[in-house]
DOFI-114688 format. One record per residue (C-alpha): residue number from 1; x, y, z; residue in one letter. Coordinates in Angstrom, 3 decimals. Layout:
# DOFI-114688
@num: NUM, u: X, v: Y, w: Z, residuo: A $
...
# end
This chain:
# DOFI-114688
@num: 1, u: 3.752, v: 7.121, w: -2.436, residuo: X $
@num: 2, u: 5.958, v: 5.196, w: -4.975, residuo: X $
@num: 3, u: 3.704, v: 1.862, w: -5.865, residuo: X $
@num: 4, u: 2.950, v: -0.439, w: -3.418, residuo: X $
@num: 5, u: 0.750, v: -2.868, w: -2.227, residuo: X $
@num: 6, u: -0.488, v: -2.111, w: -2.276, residuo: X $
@num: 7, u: 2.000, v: -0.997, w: -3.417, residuo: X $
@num: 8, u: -0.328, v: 0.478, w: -4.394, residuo: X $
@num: 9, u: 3.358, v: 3.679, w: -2.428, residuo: X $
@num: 10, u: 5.733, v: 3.288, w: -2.446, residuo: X $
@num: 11, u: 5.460, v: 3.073, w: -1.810, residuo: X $
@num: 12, u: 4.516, v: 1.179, w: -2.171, residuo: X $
@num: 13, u: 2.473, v: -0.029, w: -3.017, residuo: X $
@num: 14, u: -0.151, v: -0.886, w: -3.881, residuo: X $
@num: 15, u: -1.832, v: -2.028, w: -3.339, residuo: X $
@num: 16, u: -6.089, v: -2.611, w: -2.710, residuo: X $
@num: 17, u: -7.910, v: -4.160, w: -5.792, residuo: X $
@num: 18, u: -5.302, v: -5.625, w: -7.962, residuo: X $
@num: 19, u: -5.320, v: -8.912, w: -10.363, residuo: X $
@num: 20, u: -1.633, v: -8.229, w: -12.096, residuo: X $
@num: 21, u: -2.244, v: -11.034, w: -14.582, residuo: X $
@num: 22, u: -1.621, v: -10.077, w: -18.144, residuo: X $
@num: 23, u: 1.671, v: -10.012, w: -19.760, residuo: X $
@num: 24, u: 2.232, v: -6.158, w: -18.735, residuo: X $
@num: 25, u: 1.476, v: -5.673, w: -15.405, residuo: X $
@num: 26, u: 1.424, v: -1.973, w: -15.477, residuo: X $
@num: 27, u: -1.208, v: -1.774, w: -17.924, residuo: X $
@num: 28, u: -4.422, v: -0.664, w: -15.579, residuo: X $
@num: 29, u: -6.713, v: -1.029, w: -18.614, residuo: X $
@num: 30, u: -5.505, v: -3.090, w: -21.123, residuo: X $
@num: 31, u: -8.858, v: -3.750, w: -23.583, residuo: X $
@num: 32, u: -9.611, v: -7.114, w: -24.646, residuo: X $
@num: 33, u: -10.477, v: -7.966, w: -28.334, residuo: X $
@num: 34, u: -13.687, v: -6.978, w: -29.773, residuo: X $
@num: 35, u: -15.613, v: -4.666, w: -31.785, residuo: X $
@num: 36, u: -15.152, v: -0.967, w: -31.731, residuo: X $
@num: 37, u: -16.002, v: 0.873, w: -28.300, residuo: X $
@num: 38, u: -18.902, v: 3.621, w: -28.736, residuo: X $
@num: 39, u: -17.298, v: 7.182, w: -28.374, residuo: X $
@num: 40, u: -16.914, v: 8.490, w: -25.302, residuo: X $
@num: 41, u: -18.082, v: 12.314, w: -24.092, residuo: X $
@num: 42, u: -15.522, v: 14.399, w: -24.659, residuo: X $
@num: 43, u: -12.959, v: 14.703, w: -21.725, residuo: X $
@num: 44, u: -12.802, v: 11.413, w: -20.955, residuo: X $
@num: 45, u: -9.953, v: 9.815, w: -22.719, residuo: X $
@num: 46, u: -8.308, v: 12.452, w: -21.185, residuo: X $
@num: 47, u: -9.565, v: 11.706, w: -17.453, residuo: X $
@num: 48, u: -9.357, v: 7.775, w: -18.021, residuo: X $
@num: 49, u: -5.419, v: 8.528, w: -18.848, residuo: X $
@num: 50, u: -4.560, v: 10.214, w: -15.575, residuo: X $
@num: 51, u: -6.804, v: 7.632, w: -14.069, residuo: X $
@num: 52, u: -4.140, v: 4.846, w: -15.758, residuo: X $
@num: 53, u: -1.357, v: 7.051, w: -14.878, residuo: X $
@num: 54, u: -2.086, v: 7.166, w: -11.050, residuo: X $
@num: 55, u: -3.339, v: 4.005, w: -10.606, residuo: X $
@num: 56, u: -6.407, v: 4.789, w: -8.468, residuo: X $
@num: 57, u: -7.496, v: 1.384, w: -7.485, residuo: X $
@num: 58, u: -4.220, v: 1.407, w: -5.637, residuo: X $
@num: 59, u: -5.457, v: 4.088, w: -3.783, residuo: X $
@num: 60, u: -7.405, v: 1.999, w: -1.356, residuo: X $
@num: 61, u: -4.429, v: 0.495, w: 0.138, residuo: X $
@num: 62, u: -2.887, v: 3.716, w: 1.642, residuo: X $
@num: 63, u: -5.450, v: 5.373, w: 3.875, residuo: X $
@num: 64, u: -4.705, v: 2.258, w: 6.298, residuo: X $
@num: 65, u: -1.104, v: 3.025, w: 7.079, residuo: X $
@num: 66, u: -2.067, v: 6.158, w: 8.778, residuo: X $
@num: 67, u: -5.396, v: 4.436, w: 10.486, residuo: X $
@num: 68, u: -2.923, v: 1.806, w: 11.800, residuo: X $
@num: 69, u: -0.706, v: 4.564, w: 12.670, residuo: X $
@num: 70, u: -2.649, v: 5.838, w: 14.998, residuo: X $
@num: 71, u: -4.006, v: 2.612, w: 16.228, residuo: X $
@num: 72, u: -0.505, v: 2.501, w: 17.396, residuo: X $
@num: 73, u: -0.393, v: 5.722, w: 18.730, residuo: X $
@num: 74, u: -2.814, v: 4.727, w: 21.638, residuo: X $
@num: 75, u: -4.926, v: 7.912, w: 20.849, residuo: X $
@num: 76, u: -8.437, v: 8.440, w: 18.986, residuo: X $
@num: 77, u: -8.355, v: 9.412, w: 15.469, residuo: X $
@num: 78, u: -9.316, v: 12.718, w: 14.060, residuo: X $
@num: 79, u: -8.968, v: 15.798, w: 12.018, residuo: X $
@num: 80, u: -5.196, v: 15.700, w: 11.779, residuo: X $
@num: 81, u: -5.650, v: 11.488, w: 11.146, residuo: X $
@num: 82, u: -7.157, v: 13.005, w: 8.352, residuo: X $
@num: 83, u: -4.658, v: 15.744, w: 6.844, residuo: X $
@num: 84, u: -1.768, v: 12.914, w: 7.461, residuo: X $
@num: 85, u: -4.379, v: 10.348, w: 5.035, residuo: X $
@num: 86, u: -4.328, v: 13.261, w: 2.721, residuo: X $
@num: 87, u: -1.203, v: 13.808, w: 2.680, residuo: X $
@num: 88, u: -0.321, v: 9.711, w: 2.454, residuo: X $
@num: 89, u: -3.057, v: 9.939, w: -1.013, residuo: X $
@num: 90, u: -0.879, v: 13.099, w: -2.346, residuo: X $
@num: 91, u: 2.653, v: 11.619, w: -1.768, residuo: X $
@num: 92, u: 1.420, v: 8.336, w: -2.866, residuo: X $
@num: 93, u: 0.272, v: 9.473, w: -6.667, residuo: X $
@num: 94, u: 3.103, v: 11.954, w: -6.698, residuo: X $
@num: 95, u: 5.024, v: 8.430, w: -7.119, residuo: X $
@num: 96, u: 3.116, v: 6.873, w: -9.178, residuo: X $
@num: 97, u: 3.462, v: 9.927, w: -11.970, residuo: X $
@num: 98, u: 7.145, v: 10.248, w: -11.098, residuo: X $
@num: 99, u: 7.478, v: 6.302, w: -12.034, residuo: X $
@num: 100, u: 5.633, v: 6.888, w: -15.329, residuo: X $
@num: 101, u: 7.884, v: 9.569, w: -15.951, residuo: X $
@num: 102, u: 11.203, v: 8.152, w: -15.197, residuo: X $
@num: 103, u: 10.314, v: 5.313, w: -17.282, residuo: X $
@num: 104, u: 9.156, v: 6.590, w: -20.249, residuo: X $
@num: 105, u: 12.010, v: 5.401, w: -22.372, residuo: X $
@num: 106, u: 11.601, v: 2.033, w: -21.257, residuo: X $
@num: 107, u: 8.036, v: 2.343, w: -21.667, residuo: X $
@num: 108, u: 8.072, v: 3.456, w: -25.083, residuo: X $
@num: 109, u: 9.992, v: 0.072, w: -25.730, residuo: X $
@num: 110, u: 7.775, v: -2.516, w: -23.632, residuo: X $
@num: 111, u: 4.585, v: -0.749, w: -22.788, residuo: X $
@num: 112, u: 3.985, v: 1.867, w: -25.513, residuo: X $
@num: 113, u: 0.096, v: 1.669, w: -24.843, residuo: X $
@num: 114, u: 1.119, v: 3.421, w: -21.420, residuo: X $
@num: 115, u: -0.079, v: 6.961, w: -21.096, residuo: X $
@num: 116, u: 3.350, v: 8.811, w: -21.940, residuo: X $
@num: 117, u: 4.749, v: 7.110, w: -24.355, residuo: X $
@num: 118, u: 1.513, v: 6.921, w: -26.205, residuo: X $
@num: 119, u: 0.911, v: 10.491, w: -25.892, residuo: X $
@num: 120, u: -2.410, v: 10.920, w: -23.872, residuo: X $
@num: 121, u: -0.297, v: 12.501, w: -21.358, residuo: X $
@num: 122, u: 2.811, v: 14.461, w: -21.933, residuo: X $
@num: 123, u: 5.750, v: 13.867, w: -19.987, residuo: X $
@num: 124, u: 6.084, v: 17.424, w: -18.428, residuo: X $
@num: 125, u: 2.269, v: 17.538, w: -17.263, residuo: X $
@num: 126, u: 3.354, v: 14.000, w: -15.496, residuo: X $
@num: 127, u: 6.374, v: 15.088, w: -13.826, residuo: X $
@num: 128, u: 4.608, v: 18.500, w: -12.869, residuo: X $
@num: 129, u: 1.816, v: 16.507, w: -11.257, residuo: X $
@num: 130, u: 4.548, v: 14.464, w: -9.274, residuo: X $
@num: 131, u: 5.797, v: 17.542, w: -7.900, residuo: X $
@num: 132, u: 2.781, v: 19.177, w: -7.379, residuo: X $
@num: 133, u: 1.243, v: 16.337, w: -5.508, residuo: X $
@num: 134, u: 4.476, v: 16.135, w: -3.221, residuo: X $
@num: 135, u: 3.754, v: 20.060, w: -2.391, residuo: X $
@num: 136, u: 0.272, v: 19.463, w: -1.548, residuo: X $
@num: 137, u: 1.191, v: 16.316, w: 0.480, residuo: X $
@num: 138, u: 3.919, v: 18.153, w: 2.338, residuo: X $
@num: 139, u: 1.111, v: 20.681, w: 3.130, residuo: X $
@num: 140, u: -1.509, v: 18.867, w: 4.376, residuo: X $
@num: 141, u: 1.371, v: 16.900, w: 6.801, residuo: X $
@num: 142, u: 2.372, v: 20.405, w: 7.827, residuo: X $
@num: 143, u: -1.107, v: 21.275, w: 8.825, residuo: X $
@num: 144, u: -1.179, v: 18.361, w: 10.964, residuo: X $
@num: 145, u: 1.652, v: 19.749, w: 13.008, residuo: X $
@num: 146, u: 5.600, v: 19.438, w: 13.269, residuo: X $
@num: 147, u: 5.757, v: 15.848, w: 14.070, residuo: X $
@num: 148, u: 4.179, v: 14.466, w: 10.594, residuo: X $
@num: 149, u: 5.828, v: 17.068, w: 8.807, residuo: X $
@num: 150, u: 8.797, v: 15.341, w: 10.052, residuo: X $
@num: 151, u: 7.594, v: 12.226, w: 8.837, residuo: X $
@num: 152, u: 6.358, v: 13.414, w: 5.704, residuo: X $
@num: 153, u: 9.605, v: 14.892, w: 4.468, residuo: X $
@num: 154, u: 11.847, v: 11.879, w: 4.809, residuo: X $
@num: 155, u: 8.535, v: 9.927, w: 3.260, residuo: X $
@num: 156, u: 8.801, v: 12.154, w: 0.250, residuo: X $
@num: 157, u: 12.384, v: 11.916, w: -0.555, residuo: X $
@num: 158, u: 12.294, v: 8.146, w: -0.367, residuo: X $
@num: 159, u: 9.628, v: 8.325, w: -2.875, residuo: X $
@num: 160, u: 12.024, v: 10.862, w: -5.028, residuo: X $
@num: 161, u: 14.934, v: 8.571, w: -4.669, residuo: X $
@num: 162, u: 13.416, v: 5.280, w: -5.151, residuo: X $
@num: 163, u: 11.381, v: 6.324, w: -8.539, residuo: X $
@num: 164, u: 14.662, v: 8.261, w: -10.156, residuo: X $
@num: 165, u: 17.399, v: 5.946, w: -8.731, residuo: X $
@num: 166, u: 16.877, v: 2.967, w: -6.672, residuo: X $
@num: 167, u: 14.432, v: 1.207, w: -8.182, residuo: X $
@num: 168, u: 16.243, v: -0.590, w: -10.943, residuo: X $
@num: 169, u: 19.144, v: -1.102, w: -7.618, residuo: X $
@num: 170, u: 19.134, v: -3.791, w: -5.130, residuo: X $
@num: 171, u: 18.115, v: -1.236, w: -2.330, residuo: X $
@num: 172, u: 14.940, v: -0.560, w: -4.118, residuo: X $
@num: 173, u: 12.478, v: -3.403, w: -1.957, residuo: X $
@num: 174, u: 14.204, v: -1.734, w: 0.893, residuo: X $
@num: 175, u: 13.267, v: 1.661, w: -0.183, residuo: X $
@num: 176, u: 9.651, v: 1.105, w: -0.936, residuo: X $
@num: 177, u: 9.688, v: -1.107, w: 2.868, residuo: X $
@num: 178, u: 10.673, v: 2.304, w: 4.500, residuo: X $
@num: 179, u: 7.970, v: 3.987, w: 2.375, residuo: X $
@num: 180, u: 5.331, v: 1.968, w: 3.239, residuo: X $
@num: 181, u: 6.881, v: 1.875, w: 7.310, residuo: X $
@num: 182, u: 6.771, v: 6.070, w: 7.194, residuo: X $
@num: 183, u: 3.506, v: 6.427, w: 6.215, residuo: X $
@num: 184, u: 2.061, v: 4.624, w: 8.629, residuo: X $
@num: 185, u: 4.464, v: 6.375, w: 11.298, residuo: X $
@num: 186, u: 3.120, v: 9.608, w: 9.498, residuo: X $
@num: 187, u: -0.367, v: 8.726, w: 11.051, residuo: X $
@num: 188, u: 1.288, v: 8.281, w: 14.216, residuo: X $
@num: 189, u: 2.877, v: 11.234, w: 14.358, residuo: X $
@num: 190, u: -0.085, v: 13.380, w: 13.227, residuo: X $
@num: 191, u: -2.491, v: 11.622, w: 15.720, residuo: X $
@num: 192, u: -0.365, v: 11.283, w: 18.802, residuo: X $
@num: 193, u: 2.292, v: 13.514, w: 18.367, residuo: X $
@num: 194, u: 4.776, v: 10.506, w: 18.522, residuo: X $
@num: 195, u: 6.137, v: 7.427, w: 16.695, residuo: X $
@num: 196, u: 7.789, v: 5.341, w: 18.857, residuo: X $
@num: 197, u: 5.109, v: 3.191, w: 20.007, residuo: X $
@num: 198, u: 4.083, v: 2.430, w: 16.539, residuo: X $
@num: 199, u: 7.333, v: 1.329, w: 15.287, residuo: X $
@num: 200, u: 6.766, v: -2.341, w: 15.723, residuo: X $
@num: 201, u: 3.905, v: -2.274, w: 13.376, residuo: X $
@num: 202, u: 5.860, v: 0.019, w: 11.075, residuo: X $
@num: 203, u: 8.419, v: -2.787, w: 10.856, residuo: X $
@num: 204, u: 6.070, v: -5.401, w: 10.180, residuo: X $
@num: 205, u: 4.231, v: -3.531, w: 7.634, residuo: X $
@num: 206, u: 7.233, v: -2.759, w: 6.062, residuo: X $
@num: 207, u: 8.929, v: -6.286, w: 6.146, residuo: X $
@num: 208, u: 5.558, v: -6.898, w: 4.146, residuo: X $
@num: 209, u: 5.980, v: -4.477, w: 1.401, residuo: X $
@num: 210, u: 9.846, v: -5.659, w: 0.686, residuo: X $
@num: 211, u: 8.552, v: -9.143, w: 0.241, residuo: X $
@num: 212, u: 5.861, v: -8.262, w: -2.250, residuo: X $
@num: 213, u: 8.768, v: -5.824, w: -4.153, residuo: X $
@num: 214, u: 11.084, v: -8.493, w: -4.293, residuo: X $
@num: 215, u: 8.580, v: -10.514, w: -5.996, residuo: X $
@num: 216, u: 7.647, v: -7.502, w: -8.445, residuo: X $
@num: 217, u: 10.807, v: -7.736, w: -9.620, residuo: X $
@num: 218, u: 10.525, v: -10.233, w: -12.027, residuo: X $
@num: 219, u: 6.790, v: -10.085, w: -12.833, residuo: X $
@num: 220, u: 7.321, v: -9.407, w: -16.030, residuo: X $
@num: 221, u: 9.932, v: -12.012, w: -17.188, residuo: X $
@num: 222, u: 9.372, v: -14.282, w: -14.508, residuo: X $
@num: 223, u: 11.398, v: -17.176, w: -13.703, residuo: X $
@num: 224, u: 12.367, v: -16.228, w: -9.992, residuo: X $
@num: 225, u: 11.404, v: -19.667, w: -7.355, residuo: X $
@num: 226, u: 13.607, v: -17.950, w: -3.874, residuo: X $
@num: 227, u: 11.737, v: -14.392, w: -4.111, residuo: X $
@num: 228, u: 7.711, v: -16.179, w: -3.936, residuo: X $
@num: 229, u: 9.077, v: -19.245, w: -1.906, residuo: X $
@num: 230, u: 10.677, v: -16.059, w: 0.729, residuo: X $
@num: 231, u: 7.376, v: -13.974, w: 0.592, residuo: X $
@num: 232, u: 5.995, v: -16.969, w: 1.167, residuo: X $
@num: 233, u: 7.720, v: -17.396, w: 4.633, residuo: X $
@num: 234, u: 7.516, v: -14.099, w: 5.718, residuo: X $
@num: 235, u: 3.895, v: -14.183, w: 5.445, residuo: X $
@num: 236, u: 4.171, v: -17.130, w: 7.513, residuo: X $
@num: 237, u: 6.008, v: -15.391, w: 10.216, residuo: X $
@num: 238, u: 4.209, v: -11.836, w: 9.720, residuo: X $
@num: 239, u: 0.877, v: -13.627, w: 10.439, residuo: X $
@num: 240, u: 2.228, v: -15.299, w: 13.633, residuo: X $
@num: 241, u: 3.869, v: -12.326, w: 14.659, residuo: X $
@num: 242, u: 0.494, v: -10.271, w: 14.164, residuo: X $
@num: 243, u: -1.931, v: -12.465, w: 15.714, residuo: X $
@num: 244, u: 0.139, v: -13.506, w: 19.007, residuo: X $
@num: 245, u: -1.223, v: -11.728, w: 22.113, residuo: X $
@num: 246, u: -0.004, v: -8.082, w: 23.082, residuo: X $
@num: 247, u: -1.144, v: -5.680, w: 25.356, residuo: X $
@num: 248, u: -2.495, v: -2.299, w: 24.053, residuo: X $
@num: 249, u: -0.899, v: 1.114, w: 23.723, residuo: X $
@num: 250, u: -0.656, v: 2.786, w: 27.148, residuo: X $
@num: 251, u: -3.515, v: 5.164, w: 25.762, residuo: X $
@num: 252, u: -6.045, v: 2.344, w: 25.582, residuo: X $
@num: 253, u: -5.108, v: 0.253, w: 28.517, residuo: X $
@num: 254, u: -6.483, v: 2.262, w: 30.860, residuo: X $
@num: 255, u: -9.900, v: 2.054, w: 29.007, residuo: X $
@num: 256, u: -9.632, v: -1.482, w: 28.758, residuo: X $
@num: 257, u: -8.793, v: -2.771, w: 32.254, residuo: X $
@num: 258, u: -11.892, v: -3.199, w: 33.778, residuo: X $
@num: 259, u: -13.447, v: -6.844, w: 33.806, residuo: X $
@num: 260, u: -9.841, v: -8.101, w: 31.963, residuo: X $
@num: 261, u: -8.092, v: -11.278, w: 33.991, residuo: X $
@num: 262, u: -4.802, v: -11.283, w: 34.953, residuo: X $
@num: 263, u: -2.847, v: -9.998, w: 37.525, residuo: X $
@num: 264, u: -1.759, v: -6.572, w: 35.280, residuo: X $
@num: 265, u: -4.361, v: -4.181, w: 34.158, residuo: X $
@num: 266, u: -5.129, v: -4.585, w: 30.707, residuo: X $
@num: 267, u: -2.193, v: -6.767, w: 30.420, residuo: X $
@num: 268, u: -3.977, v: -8.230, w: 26.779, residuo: X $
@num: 269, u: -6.768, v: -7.849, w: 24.738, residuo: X $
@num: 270, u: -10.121, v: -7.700, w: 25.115, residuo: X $
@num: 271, u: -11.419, v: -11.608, w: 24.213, residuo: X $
@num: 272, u: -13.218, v: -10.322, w: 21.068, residuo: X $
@num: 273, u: -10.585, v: -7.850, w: 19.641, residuo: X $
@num: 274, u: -8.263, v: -10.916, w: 19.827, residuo: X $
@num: 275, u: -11.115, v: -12.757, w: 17.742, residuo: X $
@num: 276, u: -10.440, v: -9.945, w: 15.325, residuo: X $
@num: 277, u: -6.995, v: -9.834, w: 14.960, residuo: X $
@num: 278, u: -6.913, v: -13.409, w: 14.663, residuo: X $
@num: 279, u: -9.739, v: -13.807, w: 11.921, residuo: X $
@num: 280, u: -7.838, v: -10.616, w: 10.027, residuo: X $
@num: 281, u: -4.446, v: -12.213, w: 10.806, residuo: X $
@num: 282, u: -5.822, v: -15.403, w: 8.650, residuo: X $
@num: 283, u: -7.154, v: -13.384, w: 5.698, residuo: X $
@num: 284, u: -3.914, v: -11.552, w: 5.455, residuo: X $
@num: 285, u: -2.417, v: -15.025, w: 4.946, residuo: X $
@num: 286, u: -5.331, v: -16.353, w: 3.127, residuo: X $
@num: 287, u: -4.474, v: -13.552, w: 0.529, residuo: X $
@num: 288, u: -0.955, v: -13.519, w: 0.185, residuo: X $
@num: 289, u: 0.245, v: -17.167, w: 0.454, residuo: X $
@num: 290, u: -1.750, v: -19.105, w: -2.004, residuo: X $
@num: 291, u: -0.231, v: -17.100, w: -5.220, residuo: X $
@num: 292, u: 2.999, v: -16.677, w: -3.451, residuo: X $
@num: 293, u: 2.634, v: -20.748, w: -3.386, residuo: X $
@num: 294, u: 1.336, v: -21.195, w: -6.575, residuo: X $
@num: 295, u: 4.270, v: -19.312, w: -8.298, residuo: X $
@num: 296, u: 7.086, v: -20.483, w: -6.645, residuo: X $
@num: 297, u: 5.631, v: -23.761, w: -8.198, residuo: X $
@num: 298, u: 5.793, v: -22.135, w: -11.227, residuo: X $
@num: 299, u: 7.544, v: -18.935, w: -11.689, residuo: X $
@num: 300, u: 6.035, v: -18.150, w: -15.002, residuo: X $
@num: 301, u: 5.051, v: -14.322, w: -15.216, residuo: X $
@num: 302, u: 1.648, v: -14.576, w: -15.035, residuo: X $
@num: 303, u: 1.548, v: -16.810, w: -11.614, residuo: X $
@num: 304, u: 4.441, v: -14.034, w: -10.792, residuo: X $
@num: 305, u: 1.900, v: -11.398, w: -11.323, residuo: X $
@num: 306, u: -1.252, v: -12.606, w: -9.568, residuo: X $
@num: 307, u: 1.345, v: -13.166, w: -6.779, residuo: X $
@num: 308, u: 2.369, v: -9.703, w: -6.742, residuo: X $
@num: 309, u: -1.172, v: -8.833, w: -7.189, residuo: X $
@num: 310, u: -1.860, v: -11.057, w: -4.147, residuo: X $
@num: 311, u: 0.531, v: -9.081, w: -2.206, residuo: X $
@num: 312, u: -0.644, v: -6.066, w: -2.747, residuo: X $
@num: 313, u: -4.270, v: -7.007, w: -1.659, residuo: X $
@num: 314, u: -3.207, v: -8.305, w: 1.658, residuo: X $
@num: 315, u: -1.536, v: -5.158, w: 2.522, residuo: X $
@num: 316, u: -5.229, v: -4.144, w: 3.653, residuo: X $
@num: 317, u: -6.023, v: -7.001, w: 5.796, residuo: X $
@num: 318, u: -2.646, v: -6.783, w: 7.567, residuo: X $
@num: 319, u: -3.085, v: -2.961, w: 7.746, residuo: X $
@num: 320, u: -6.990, v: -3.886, w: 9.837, residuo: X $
@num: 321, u: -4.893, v: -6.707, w: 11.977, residuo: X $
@num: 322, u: -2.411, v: -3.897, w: 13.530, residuo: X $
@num: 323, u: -4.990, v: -1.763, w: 14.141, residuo: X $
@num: 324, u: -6.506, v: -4.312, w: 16.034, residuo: X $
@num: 325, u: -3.750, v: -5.524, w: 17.760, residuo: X $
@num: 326, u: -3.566, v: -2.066, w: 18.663, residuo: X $
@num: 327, u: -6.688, v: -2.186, w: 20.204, residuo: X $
@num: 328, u: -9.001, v: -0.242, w: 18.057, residuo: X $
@num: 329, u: -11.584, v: -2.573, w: 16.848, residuo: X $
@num: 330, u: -13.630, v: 0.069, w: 15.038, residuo: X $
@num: 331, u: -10.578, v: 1.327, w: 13.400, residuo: X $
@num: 332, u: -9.383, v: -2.121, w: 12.396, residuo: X $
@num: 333, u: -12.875, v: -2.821, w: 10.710, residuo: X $
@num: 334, u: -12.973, v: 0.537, w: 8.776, residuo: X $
@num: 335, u: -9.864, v: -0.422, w: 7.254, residuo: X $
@num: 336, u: -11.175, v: -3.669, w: 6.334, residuo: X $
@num: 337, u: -14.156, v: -1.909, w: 4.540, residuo: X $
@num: 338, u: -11.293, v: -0.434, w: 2.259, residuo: X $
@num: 339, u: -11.021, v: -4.200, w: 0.984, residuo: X $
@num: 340, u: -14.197, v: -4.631, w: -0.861, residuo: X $
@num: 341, u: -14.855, v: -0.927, w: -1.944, residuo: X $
@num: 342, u: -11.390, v: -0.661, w: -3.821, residuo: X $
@num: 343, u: -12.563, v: -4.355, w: -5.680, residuo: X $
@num: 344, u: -15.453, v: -2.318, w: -6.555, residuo: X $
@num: 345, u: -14.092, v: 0.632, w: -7.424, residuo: X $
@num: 346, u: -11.592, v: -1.075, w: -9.564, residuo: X $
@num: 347, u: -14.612, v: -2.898, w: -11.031, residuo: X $
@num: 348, u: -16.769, v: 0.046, w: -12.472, residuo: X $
@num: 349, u: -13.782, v: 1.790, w: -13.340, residuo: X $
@num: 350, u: -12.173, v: -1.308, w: -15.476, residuo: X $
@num: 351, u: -9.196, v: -1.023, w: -14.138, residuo: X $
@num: 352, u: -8.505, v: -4.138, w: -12.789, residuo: X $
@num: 353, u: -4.508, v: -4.206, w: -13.522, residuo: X $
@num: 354, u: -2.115, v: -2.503, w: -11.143, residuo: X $
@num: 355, u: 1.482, v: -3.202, w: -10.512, residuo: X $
@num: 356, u: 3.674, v: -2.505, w: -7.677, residuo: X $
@num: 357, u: 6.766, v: -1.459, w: -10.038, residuo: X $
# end
């Protein structure tokens, strides 16, 4: 997916472990002064290149759209879950290379340490990779049946469209929203063989995503107080909206009745999944709204960065929140888990800078 939040596509995107806080945000491994580094075994400029082009850190934001997905769904995930978090992964670096390569010209100008424009990668490999990586996504949706498939093609030309078109247009938040809001229907679709029911959290997920975009927007020059001070409320409302009580999907009611008050069967949550949605409700705004706060105080680029960064981190707690609202505790915490591995990851890896745009 196209970048985001998350974000990391995307979609957003990103995305998972990100601290955008240096004058160019896109720069996943910007080195700081000092002496010379030792040489490296031969290969690995080459890997740590594609790793910079694709942004992996970012990667740890997207297998939670499908898990929520099929939270939503009402059903169990399993082996197709899995093909439709493949194919998420695939369509979701597809856009980042596609990005790199539609804005190589503009990269050669304000990021020429980028990959392309300072030759590690040529520009053909990158858009070959893009189009390979939407192939293999398409794929792996197919393989999880008709339903995703018919997900994951309308997920694949948004990425396409926003990356060569919309991005630089006001419809691109919009466009990375309904990236971000099909790939978690894609996990819907390949688990229970539906979407509808998961629409609500697609919408909220998504209404997430065009926040943190509009913010991205000027990260890099900055100056912007309505775009942080509006993310700012719509975390506000996302997190109330999350965290009030529901009732599960129809799938999981059933399982859940027994021992529940009420005059309904299963008419809410379990006592301590509500405990969970709550406590993940609160670290999705925990997250988001201090930097959103912080730079509408100051709309300088590097508060404007560390809020998109912000953003993009809490797309994983609110990702573990609608899976618990769902009512799938164990999914909910799994996608939680994604949190603290993709600050890891990022860590050993030194890339600790990934942008949404």
């Amino acid at each position: 997916m196209s970048r985001t939040a998350a974000p990391a596509q995307g979609t957003p995107a990103t995305a998972g472990s990100t601290a955008a806080d240096d004058p160019a945000p896109r720069d996943a491994s910007t080195p700081l002064p000092g002496p010379a580094p030792r040489a490296s075994r031969p290969g690995s400029g080459r890997a740590g290149a594609w790793a910079e082009l694709l942004r992996l850190p970012a990667l740890f934001t997207v297998p939670g759209d499908a898990l929520a997905g099929a939270a939503a769904s009402g059903a169990r995930p399993g082996p197709r879950t899995l093909l439709a978090i493949g194919s998420s992964l695939c369509l979701y670096e597809a856009g980042m290379a596609l990005n790199d390569w539609a804005d190589r010209a503009e990269d050669a100008v304000e990021r020429p340490h980028r990959p392309l424009p300072s030759g590690r990668i040529r520009p053909a490999a990158a858009l070959t990779a893009a189009g390979a990586l939407t192939g293999v996504g398409l794929a792996l949706a197919a393989g999880a049946g008709r339903p995703a498939l018919a997900v994951a093609a309308p997920l694949a030309a948004t990425v396409w469209a926003y990356d060569l078109g919309l991005k630089h247009t006001p419809a691109g938040p919009a466009a990375m929203a309904a990236a971000r809001g099909l790939d978690l229907l894609l996990g819907a679709a390949a688990t229970g063989g539906g979407t509808r029911t998961a629409l609500p959290s697609a919408a909220l997920l998504g209404t997430h995503t065009l926040a943190v975009t509009a913010v991205s927007r000027r990260e890099t020059t900055g100056g912007s107080v309505l775009a942080p001070l509006a993310a700012l409320a719509t975390t506000g409302a996302l997190t109330r909206l999350v965290t009030r009580r529901t009732r599960p999907p129809a799938g999981r009611r059933a399982a859940a009745a027994p021992g529940l008050p009420g005059s309904g069967p299963a008419e809410r949550l379990p006592r301590a999944t509500g405990v969970l949605v709550t406590a993940l409700g609160a670290a999705y705004a925990a997250t988001a709204a201090r930097p959103y706060f912080h730079a509408a105080l100051n709309p300088s680029p590097p508060l404007t960065q560390r809020a998109v960064g912000g953003g993009i981190r809490a797309t994983i707690p609110l990702q573990a929140a609608l899976a618990a609202r769902s009512g799938s505790a164990v999914t909910s915490l799994l996608v939680a888990a994604l949190a603290p591995a993709g600050r890891m990851f990022a860590r050993r890896s030194g890339m600790r800078k990934v942008s949404i745009t």
